[in-house]
N, C-alpha and C positions, 0 to 999 in steps of 0.2 A: 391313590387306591380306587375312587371312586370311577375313574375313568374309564375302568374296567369292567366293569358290570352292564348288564343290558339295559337297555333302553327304561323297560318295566320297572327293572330293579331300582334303578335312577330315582325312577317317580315315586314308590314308595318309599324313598329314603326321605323322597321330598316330602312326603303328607306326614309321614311319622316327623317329620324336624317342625312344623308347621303344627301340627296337632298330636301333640305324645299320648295321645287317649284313643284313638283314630281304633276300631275295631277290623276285625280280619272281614267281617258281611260291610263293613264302610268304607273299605278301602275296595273291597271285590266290585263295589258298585258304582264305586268313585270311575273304577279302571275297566268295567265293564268283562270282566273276566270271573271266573267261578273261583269261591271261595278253595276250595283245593288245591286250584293253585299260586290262590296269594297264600296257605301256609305252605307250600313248597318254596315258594321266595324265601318268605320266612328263614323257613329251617335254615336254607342256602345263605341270607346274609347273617343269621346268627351263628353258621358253625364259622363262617371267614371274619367274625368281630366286627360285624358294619353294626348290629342292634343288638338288644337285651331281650330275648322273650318273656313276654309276661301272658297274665290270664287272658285269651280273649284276644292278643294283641302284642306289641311290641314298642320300646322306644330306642332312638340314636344309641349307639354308643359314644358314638363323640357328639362334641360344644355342638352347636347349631350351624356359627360363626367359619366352624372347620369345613360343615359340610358346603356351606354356601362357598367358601374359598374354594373347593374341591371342584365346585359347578365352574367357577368363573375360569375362561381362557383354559379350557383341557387340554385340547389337542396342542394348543402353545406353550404350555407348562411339561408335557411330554415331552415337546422335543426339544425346548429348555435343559432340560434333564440328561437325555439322548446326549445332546451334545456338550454339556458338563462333563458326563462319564468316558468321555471319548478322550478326554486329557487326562484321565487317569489311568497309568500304567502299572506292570506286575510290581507288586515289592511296594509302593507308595503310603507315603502317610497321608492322609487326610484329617480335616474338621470339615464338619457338616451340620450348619445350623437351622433349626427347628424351622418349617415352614413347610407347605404346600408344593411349592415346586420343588424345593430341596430334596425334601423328604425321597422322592422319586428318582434319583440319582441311586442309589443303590441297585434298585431294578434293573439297567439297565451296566450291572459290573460284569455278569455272570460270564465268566472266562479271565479274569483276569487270576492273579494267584497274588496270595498273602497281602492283599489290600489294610489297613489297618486304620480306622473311621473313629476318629472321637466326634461325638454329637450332643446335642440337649434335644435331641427329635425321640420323640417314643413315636412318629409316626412313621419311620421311614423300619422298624423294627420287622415287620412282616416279610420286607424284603431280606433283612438282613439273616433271617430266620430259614432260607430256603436255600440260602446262599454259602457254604461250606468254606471257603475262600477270604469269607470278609471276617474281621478280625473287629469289633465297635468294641468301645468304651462310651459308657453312658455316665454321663457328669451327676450326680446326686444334687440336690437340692428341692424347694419348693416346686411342686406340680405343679402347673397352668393350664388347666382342661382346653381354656378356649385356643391356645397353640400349642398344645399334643408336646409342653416342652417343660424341663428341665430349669427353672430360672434362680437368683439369689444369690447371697454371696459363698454358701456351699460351691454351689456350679461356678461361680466366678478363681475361686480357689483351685479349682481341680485342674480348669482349662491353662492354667500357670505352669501346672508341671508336664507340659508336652510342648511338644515343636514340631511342625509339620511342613512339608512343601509346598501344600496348596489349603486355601478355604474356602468355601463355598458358601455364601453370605447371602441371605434375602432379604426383602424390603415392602416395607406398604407403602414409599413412595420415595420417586428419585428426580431431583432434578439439577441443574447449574447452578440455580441459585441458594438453593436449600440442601444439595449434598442426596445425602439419601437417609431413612428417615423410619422410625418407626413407632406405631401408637403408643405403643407401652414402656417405659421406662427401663424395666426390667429387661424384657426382647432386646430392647437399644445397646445395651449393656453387655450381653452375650455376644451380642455381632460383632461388638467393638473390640471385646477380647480373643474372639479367634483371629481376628484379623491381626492382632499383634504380635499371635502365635505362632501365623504363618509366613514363608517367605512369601508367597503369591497370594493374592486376594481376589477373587472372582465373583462377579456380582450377578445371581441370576433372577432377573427379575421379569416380569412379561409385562409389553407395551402397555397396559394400561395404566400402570403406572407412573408413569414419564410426567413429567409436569405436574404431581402430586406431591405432598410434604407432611407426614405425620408428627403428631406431639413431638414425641422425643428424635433429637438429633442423633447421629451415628455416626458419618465419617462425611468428609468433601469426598467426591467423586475422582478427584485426582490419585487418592489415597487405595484404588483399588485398581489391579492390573488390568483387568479386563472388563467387559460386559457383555451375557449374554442373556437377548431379548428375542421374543419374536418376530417374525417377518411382517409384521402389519405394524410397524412401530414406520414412521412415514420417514420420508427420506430428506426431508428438513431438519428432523431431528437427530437422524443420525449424523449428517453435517456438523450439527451442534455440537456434540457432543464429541465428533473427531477432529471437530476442529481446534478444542480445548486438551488436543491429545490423548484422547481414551481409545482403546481398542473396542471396540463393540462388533460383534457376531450377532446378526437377524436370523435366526433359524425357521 
């Protein structure tokens, strides 16, 4: 989502996650522009759910943690995305688990017909919302501000009674030796049961994470059809990684 917004808008998304106290004359002077139209910002990120307005000012709407994901690798996370929704065709089931680049896969459905999306993502909801076509099921369970997700054994319950053709899997980090990999327990958990769920398992993760290994395990690398990463993922690595048989796409 964030990708999206100008330049400006960026920034103060950046001071408000940095300082939640941050006044509209402190941020006009931060950003060297008149207070009129940092509350026009404002208004503009609080009617699309980026902030909360408050007196004087404004905070996040989402974790911190989401926005910083949001900054990191845009344009690569985009076409991450891009090229996810390009394997989904008219009629298809999907799972789509909570995450940053995931989440962004819905944006890019608009033409297909009767798409149908089980996810633990509340952040991919905005697209889903514009989009007449796509059909989501949203898994219930305990909310996790910092990944805009769904987690628990409610959610792990629910993901059991569906079967889909393809999943769509994130990761905070992936590699040969360590699989791929997630901080939280919980997250690690969700991944692990779409991917049971589905016939296809698609990993979309963006280069920086290549040679990374979070807390909690998830799956061996083997275990997933495909990978698609960004184009600055080096070409030693992708050696690597096809030469252990994996499909991987650099977008």
């Amino acid at each position: 989502m964030i990708a999206r917004l100008s330049g400006r808008r960026k920034e103060i998304l950046r001071i408000l996650s940095e300082d939640a106290g941050a006044t509209v004359s402190q941020i006009s002077d931060r950003l060297n522009v008149s207070t009129v139209t940092i509350r026009s910002d404002l208004e503009g990120l609080s009617e699309n759910g980026y902030i909360i307005r408050t007196r004087g000012g404004a905070i996040p709407a989402f974790h911190p943690s989401i926005l910083d994901r949001q900054k990191t690798m845009a344009e690569g996370k985009t076409r991450i995305a891009k090229a996810a929704a390009e394997m989904v065709g008219d009629g298809d089931k999907i799972m789509i688990v909570a995450g940053t680049t995931t989440a962004l896969i819905p944006r890019f459905l608009l033409g297909r017909r009767d798409v149908h999306i089980v996810t633990n993502s509340t952040l991919l909801l905005p697209y889903a919302r514009i989009n007449p076509s796509l059909h989501v099921t949203l898994v219930g369970g305990q909310f996790l501000p910092s990944g805009e997700a769904t987690v628990g054994p409610m959610a792990l319950r629910q993901l059991e009674q569906f079967h889909v053709r393809m999943a769509f899997l994130g990761t905070d980090g992936f590699s040969l030796g360590s699989g791929f990999t997630a901080h939280q327990v919980d997250i690690a958990e969700m991944v692990k049961h779409m991917a049971r769920q589905a016939e296809q398992s698609i990993l979309c993760a963006d280069s920086s994470k290549y040679g990374k290994a979070g807390f909690a395990h998830i799956l061996p690398l083997k275990e997933v059809s495909s990978i698609i990463t960004d184009d600055e993922l080096s070409e030693q690595s992708k050696a690597e990684l096809e030469a252990e048989g994996l499909s991987v796409a650099c977008v």
